[in-house]
C-alpha positions in Angstrom: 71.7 -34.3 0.3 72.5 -32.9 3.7 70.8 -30.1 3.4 67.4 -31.8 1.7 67.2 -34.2 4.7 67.0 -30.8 6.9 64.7 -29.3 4.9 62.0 -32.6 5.3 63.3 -32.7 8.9 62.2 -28.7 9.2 59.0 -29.4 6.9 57.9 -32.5 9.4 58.4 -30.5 12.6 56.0 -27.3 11.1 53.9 -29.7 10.8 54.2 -31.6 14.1 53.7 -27.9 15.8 50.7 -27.3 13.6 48.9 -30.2 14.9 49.9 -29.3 18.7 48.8 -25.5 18.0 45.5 -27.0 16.1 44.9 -28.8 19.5 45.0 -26.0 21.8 42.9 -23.8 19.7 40.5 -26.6 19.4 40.5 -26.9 23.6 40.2 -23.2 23.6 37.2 -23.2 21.6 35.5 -26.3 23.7 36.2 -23.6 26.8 33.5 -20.9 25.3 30.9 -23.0 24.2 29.5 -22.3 27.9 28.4 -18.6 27.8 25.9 -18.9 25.3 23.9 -21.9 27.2 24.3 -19.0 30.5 23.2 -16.3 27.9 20.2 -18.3 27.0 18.9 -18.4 30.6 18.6 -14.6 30.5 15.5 -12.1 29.9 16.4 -10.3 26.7 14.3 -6.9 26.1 12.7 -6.8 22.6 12.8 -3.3 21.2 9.5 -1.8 20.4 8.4 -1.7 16.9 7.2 1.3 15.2 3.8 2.3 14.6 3.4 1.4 11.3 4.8 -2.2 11.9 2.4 -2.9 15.1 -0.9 -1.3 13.0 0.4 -3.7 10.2 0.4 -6.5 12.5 -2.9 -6.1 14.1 -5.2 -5.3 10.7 -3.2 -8.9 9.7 -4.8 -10.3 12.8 -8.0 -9.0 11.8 -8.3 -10.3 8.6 -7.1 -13.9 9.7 -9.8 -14.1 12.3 -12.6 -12.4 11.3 -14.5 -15.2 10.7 -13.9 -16.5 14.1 -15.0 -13.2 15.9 -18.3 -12.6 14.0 -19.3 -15.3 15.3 -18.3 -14.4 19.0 -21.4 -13.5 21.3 -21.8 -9.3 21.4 -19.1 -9.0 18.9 -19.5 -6.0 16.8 -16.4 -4.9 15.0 -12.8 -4.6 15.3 -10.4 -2.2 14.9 -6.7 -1.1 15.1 -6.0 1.9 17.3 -4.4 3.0 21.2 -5.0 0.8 23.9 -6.8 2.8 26.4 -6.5 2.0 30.4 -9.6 3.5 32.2 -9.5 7.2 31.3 -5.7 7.2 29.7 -4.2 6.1 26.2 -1.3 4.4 26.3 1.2 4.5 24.0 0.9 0.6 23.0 -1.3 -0.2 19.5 -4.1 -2.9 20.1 -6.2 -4.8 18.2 -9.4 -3.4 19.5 -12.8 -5.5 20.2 -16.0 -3.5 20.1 -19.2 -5.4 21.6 -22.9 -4.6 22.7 -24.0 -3.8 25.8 -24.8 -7.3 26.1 -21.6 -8.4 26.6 -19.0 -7.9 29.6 -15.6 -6.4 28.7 -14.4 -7.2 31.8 -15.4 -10.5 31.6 -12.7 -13.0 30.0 -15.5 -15.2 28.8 -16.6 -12.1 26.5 -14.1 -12.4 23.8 -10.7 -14.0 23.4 -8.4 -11.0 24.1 -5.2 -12.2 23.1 -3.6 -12.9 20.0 -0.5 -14.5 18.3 0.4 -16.1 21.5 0.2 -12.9 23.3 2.4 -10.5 21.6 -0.4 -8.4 20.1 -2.3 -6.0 23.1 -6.0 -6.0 22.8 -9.0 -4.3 24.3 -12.3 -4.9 24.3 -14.9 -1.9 24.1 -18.5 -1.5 24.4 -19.7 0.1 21.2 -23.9 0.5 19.9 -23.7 3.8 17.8 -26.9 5.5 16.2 -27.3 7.9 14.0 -26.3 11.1 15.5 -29.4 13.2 13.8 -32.0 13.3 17.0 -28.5 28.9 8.8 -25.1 28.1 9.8 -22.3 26.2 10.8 -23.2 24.5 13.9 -27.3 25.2 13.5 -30.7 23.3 14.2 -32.2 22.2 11.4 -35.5 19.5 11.2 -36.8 18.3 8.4 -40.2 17.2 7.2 -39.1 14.1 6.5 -38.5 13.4 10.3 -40.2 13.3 14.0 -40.3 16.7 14.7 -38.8 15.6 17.7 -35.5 15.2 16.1 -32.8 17.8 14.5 -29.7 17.7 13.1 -26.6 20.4 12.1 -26.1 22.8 9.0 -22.8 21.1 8.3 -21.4 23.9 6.3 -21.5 25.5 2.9 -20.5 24.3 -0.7 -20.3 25.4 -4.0 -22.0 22.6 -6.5 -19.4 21.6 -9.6 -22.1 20.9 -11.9 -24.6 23.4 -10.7 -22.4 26.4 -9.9 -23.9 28.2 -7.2 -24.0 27.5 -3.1 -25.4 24.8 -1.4 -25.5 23.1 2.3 -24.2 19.7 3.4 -25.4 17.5 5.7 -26.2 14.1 6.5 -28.9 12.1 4.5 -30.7 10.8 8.0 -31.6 14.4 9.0 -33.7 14.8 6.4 -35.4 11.7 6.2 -34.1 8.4 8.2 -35.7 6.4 5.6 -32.8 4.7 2.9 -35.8 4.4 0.1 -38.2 7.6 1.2 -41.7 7.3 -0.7 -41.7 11.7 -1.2 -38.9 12.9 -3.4 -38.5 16.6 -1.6 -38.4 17.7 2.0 -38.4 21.1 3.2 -35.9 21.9 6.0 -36.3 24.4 8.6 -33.9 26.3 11.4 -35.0 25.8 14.9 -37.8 29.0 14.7 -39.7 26.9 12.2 -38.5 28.9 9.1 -38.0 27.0 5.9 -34.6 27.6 4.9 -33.2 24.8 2.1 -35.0 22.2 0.3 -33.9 18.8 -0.2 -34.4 16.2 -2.8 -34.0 12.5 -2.6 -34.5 11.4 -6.3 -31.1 11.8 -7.0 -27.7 10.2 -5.9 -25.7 12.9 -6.9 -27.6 14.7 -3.6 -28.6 12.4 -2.0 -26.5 9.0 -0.5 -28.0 6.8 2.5 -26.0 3.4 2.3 -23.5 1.5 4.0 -20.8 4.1 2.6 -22.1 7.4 2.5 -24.8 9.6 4.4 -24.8 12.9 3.2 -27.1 15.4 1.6 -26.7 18.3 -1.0 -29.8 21.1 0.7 -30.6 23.8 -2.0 -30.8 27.1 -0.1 -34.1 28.9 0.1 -34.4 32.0 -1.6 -34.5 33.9 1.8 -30.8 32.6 2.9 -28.5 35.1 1.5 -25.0 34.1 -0.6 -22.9 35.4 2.9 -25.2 32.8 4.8 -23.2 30.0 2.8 -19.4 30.9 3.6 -17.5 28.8 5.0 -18.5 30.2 8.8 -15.4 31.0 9.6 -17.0 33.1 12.8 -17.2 30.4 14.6 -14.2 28.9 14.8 -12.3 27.4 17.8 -9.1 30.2 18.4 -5.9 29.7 17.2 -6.9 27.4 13.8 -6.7 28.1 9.9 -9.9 28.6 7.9 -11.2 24.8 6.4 -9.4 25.1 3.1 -8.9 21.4 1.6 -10.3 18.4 1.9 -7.8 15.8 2.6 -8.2 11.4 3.8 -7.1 10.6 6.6 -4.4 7.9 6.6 -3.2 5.8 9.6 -0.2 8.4 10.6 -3.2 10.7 11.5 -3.9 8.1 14.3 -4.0 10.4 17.7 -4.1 13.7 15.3 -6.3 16.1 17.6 -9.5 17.3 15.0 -12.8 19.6 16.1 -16.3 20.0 14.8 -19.1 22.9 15.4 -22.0 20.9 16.0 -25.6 22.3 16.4 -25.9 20.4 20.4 -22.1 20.4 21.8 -21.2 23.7 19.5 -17.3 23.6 19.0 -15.0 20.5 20.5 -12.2 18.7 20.1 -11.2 15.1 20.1 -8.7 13.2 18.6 -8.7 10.2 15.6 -9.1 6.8 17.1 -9.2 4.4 14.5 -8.2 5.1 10.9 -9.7 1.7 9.1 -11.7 0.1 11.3 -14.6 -3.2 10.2 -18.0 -2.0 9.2 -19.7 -0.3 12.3 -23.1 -1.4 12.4 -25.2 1.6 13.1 -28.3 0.7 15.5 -32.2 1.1 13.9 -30.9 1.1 10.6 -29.8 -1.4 9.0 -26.8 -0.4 8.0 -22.7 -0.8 8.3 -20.8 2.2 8.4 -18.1 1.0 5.9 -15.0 2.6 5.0 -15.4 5.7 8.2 -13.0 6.4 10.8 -13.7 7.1 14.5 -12.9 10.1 17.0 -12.7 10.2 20.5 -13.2 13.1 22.7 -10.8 14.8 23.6 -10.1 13.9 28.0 -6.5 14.0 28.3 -5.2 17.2 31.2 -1.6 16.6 28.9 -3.2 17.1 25.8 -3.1 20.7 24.4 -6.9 20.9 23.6 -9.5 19.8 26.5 -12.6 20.0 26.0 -13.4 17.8 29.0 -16.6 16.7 27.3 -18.0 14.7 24.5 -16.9 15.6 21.1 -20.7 15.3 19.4 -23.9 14.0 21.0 -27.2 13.3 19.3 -28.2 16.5 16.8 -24.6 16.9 16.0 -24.9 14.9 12.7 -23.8 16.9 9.8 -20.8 18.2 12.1 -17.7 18.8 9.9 -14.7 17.3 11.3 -11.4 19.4 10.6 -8.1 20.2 11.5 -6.3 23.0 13.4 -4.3 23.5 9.7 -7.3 23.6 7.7 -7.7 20.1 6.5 -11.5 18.8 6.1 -11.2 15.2 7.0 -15.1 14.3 7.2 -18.8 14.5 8.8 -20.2 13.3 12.0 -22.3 10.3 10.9 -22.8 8.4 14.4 -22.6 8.8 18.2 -22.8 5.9 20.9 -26.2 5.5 22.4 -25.6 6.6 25.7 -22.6 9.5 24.7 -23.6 11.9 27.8 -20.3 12.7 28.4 -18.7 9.3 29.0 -15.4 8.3 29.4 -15.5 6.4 26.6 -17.2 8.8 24.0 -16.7 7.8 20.5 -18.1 9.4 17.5 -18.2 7.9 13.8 -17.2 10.2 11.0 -18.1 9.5 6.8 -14.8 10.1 5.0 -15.2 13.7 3.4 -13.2 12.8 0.5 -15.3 9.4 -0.5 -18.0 12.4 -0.4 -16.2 14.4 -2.8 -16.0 11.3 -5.3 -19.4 10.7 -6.1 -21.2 13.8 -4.8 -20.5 17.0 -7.2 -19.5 20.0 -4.9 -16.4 21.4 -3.3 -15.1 23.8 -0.5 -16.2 27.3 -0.7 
């Protein structure tokens, strides 16, 4: 019995010491509860998001206030791409505002420029792009269908799927800037005068003028030898790969550098600016350039190619854009009314492989 009582006696005093221990650690506890509320009073740096995540977050933006911005004053389109600071990119994605001329982007009246409560950057741009159309790559070419006071470029040579034999590409407003022409053909000439493809507009498959694609299939005159269709690779900047597959252009190819051979500016080099930007209305016609991407010239003294000068200007239409490694991403469509070497020069470019999809001809 003895030794029972002394084991309750031993059992009560654990227990007695539990309670005392429970105490302290309970008064210990109390004593931290005061770095978090000194914690809280802190800056904390957020770390940057990838590209993918902030180009994720802005087209998300775009889509939930659309509606609001069409109906903004100036406002012509939106887009995801670099914020640019005077003359230099910087390295921060922005939802991008592109207005008329009417409109002050410096003004804070012209557009709201900030969105979910700040967090997304945003830049507002003037933007009024017209068609860039005023024997080889780079060339002069009118057309009958046109003021002879305009021209635009022998994009490059292509062999026809269906037909089997070489043809040119260009754009559909350098032959005739009319989207329903009353004459079906139109005879194209170099700069000389001398005839040297013919195109037809009677059928889609070469002919497209619409909100998607502008772009022309030119059957060669008999006079323009097979050699005159290659792929021109003569006149090519230095130091790139022959074009040698078309390929689309995704958003990691946001900032790749890209060049053309145009038949005004010859060969530059700029850089993608916006992958999937809104329809771009294109001024005196009509239309919305849907489903493009944009380039900017190419300004940047850290940037392994500088041009120092606008990557196409009116006449340049037709241009193919392409890559130092031989991808053919697309075809100058579009140039900003007063591109004369601005700062801002932007150019818009028809997605070479939505040409390849309902067009029948591929690389030579």
């Amino acid at each position: 019995m003895a030794k029972k009582k002394a084991s309750r006696s031993n059992t009560s005093a654990r227990r007695s010491n539990s309670r005392r221990s429970s105490k302290k650690k309970t008064v210990k506890a109390e004593q931290f509860k005061s770095f978090p509320d000194e914690l809280a009073s802190a800056k904390v740096r957020l770390l940057p998001v990838s590209r993918d995540v902030a180009c994720a977050k802005a087209r998300m933006v775009i889509a939930q206030e659309i509606e609001t911005l069409k109906k903004q004053p100036g406002f012509q389109f939106a887009d995801v791409g670099y914020k640019f600071t005077g003359n230099s990119r910087t390295d921060y994605i922005a939802l991008r505002l592109h207005v008329d001329g009417k409109c002050d982007a410096t003004s804070s009246d012209c557009l709201p420029k900030t969105f979910l409560d700040g967090t997304l950057p945003t830049d507002v741009i003037v933007s009024n792009f017209v068609p860039a159309g005023t024997t080889d790559a780079g060339a002069k070419i009118r057309s009958d269908g046109t003021p002879a006071s305009k021209f635009g470029t022998l994009g490059m040579g292509v062999d026809g799927d269906a037909f089997g034999s070489g043809y040119f590409l260009t754009c559909a407003h350098v032959v005739t800037d009319t989207q329903n022409p009353p004459d079906k053909n139109y005879d194209v000439s170099d700069i000389q005068g001398d005839v040297v493809a013919r195109a037809t507009t009677e059928s889609p498959r070469f002919f497209q003028f619409n909100d998607f694609l502008d772009a022309a299939i030119l059957a060669p005159h008999v006079s323009v030898t097979e050699s005159d269709l290659g792929p021109f690779r003569q006149y090519l900047p230095s130091d790139v790969d022959p074009p040698n597959r078309v390929s689309e252009v995704e958003q990691n190819d946001l900032d790749l550098a890209v060049y053309k051979i145009g038949a005004t500016t010859d060969a530059t080099w700029g850089f993608i600016d916006s992958v999937h930007p809104m329809p771009i209305p294109i001024q005196g016609t009509g239309l919305n350039a849907s489903d493009h991407f944009i380039v900017r010239s190419e300004r940047d003294q850290n940037r392994r190619h500088n041009a120092r000068k606008s990557f196409a200007k009116g006449g340049d239409s037709g241009s193919i854009v392409c890559t130092a490694n031989g991808r053919v991403l697309g075809m100058v469509r579009a140039v900003l009314d007063d591109n004369d070497d601005s700062v801002v020069d932007r150019v818009v470019v028809t997605r070479m492989t939505n040409l390849m999809a309902v067009m029948p001809f591929r690389l030579r």
